[in-house]
C-alpha positions as CSV (number, residue, x, y, z in Angstrom):
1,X,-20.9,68.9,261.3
2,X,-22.4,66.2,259.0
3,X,-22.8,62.7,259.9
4,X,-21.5,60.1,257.8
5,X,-21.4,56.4,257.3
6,X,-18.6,54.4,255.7
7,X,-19.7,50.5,254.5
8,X,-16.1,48.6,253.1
9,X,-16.4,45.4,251.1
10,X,-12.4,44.2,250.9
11,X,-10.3,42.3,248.7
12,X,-6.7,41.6,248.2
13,X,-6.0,44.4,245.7
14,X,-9.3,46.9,245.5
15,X,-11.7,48.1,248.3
16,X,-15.0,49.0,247.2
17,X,-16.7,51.9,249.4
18,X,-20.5,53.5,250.3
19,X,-20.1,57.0,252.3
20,X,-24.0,57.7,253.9
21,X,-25.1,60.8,255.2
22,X,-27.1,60.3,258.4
23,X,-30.6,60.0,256.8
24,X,-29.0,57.2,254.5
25,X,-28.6,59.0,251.2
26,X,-25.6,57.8,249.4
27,X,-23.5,60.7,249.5
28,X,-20.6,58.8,247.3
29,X,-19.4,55.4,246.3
30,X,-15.9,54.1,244.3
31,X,-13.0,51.9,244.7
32,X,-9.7,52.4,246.1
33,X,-6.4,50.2,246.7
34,X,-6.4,48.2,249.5
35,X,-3.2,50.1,250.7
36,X,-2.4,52.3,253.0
37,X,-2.0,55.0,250.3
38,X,-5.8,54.1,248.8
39,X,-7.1,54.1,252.4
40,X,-5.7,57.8,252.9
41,X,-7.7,58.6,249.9
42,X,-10.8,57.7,251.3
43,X,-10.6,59.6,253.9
44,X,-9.4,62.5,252.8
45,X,-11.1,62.9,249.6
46,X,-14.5,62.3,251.8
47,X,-13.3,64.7,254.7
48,X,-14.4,61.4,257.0
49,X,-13.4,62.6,260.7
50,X,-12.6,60.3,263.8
51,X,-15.7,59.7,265.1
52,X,-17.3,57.9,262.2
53,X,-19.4,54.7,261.9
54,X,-17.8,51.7,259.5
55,X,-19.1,48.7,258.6
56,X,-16.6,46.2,257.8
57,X,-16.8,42.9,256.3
58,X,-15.1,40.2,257.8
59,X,-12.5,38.2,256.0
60,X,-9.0,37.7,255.7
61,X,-8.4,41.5,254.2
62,X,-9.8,42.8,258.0
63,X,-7.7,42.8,260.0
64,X,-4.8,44.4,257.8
65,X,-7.4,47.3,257.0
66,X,-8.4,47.8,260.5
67,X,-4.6,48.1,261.0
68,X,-4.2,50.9,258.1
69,X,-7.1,52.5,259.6
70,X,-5.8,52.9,262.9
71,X,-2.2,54.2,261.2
72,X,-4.0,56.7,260.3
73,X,-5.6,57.5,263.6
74,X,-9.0,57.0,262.2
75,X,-10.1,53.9,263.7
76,X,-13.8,55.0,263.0
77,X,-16.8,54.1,265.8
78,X,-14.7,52.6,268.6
79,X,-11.8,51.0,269.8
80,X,-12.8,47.7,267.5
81,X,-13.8,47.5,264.0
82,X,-17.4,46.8,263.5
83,X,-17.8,43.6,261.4
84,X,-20.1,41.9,260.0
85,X,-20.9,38.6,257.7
86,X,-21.7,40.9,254.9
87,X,-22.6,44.4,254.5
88,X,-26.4,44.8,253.9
């Protein structure tokens, strides 16, 4: 099974995604609504399993993500959202 890596940069209306593979080749990259219905297509148009890493930026979108993330039963790397001051 492949590793991947999932990097989110949110805002109000669009998220804006990076999917890794494990040696850090971008494997894919887009934009999807930040809604529970655009979240839902990230992962399943990526096949991203439970289990994965994601980098999330902090802000005031984050915690409303997290909370679609875990809906979905894919809160990825943990039982807390890995965040960060900006995804580098």
């Amino acid at each position: 099974m492949s590793v991947f890596y999932v990097g989110l940069d949110v805002h109000s209306k669009m998220t804006e995604y990076a999917v890794e593979d494990d040696a850090g080749t971008l494997i894919s990259q887009g934009r999807v609504p930040t809604t529970l219905e655009g979240l839902s297509l990230l992962v399943t148009q990526h096949g991203v399993a439970p289990g994965t890493r994601v980098g999330l930026e902090t802000g005031t979108m984050a915690r409303y993500v997290a909370g679609h993330l875990r809906g979905l039963g894919r809160w990825w790397g943990g039982d807390e959202p890995v965040c960060t001051g900006g995804l580098r």
